[in-house]
C-alpha positions in Angstrom: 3.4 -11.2 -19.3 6.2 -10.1 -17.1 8.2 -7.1 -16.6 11.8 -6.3 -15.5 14.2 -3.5 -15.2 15.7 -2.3 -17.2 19.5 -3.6 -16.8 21.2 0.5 -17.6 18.9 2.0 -15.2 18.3 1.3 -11.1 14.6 1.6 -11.2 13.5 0.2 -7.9 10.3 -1.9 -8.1 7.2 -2.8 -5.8 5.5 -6.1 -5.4 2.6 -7.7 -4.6 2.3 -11.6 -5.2 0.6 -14.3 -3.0 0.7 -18.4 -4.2 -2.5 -19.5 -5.6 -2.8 -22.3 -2.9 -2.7 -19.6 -0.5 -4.9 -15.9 -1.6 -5.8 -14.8 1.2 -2.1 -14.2 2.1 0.0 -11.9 0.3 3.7 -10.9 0.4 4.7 -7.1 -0.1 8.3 -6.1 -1.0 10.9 -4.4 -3.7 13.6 -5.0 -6.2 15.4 -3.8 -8.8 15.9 -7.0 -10.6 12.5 -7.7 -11.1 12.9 -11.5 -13.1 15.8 -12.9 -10.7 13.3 -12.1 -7.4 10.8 -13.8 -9.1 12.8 -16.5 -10.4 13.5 -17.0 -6.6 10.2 -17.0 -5.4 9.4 -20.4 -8.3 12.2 -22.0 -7.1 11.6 -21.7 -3.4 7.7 -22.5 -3.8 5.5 -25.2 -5.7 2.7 -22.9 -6.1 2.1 -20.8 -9.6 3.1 -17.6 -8.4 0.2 -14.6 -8.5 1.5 -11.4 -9.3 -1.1 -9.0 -7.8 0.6 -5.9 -8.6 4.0 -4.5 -9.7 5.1 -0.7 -9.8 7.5 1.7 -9.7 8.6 3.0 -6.0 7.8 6.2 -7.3 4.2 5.5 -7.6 4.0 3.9 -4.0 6.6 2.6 -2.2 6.9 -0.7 -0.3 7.0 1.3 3.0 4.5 3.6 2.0 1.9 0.3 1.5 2.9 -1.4 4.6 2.6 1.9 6.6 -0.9 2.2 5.0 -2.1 -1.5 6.1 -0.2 -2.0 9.0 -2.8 -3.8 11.0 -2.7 -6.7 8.6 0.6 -7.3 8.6 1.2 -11.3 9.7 5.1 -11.3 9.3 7.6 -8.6 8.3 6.8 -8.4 4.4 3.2 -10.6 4.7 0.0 -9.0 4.9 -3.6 -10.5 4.9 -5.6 -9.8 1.2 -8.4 -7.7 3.3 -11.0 -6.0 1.4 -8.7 -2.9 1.7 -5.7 -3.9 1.0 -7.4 -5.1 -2.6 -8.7 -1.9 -3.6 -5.6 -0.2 -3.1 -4.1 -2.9 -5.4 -6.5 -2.0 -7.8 -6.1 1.7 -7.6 -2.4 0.9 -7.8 -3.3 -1.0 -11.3 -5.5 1.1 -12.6 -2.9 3.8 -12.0 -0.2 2.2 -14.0 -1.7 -0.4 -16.5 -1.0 -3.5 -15.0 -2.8 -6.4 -14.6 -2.2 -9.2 -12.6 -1.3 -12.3 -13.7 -0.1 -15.9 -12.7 3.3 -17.6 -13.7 1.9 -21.4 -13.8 4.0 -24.5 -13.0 3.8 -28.0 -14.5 6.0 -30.9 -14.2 7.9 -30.3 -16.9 7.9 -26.0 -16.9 9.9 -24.4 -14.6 8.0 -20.6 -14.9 10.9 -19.0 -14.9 10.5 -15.4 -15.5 12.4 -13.9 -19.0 13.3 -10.6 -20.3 10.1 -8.2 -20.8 9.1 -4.8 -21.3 9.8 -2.4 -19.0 7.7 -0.3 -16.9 8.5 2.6 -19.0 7.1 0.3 -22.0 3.8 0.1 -20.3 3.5 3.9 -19.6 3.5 4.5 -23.6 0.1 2.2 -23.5 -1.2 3.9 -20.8 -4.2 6.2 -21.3 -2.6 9.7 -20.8 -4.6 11.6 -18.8 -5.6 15.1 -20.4 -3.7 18.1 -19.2 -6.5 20.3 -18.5 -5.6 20.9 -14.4 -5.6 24.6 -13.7 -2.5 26.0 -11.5 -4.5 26.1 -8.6 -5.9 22.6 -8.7 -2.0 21.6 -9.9 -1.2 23.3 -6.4 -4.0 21.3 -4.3 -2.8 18.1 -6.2 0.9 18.7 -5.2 0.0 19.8 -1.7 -2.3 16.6 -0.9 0.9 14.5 -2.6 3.1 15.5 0.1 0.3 14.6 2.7 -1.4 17.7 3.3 -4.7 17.3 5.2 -7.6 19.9 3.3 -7.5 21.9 6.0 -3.5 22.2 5.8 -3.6 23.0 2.0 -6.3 25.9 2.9 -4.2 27.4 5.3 -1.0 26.8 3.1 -2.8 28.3 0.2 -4.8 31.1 2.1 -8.8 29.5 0.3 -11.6 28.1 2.2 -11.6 24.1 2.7 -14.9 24.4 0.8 -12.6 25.9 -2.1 -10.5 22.9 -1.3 -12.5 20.4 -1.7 -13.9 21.9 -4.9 -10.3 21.7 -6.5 -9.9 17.8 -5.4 -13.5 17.2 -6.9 -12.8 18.8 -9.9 -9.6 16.9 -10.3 -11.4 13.5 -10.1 -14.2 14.8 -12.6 -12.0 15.9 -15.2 -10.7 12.0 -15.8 -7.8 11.4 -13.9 -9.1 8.2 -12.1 -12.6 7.4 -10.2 -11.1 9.1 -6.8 -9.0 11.5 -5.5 -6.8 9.2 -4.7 -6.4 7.8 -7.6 -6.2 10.5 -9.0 -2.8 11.7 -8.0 -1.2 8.7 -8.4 -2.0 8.8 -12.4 -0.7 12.8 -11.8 2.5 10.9 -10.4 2.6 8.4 -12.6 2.8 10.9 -15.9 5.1 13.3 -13.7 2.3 16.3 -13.9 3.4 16.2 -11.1 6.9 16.8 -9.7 7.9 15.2 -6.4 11.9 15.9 -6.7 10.7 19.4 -7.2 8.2 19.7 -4.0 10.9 17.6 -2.2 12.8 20.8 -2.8 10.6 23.6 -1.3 
């Protein structure tokens, strides 16, 4: 399966693909034309071309992920496939609904990407998670969102860090993902919560 954007709308995409001949190496970037950049990267390359993960920027976006995992950056937009690098691939996945999967290539198939469903398409599939956040764990989610440390979003919020930490736990316990972490990006993902709002205050 493979997705694209959709042609009416510029949705800006993130990557992750790597060759099968070479997965310990990956390559991290973005597009808006999701089927021509992969179309490039079959004609430029021999290999069947992995798709490890694909998103919209407003989940993560490519700068955000090579910020994150800087130190294995070999070139400007390759990374070595560590350990931690992987699971934030998963979480990414797991956030969205994707699954990654190889376009092969044979002598007489060219694995040229077509038209496909949107990301939008997938989000109907996903698992919604239930709205059952309280307006004070809503407020923890959106603070940590933006980057706030638990000690920031105490002081911001005028609670304990203990109080803190009790509204992130709860979060991940009432089925949002297996993390904190990924926890907020499914809150992203199904626009609980609102980042042109917060980007506003």
């Amino acid at each position: 399966m493979a997705y694209v954007s959709n042609p009416n709308e510029e949705v800006s995409f993130l990557y992750v693909i790597s060759w099968e001949n070479s997965p310990g190496v990956v390559k991290i970037g973005r597009t808006t034309n999701v089927a021509r950049r992969f179309n490039t990267f079959l004609t430029a390359h021999p290999d069947p071309l992995i798709i490890r993960c694909l998103c919209e920027e407003s989940v993560m976006s490519e700068a955000d992920l090579h910020m994150r995992h800087e130190s294995a950056r070999i070139t400007l937009e390759h990374f070595k496939y560590t350990e931690d690098l992987l699971e934030t691939v998963n979480m990414l996945n797991m956030s969205t609904g994707f699954a990654s999967y190889t376009i092969p290539r044979t002598l007489n198939q060219t694995g040229l990407v077509d038209d496909a469903p949107t990301i939008s398409v997938l989000k109907q599939n996903m698992s919604i998670p239930p709205i059952r956040i309280s307006p004070a764990e809503l407020r923890v989610a959106e603070l940590a969102a933006v980057g706030a440390t638990v000690k920031e979003t105490a002081e911001a919020l005028g609670l304990s860090e203990a109080c803190i930490k009790s509204h992130r736990q709860s979060i991940s316990q009432k089925g949002f993902g297996p993390n904190f972490c990924s926890s907020l990006i499914k809150l992203l993902v199904h626009k609980i919560i609102d980042i042109g709002r917060l980007t506003k205050d």
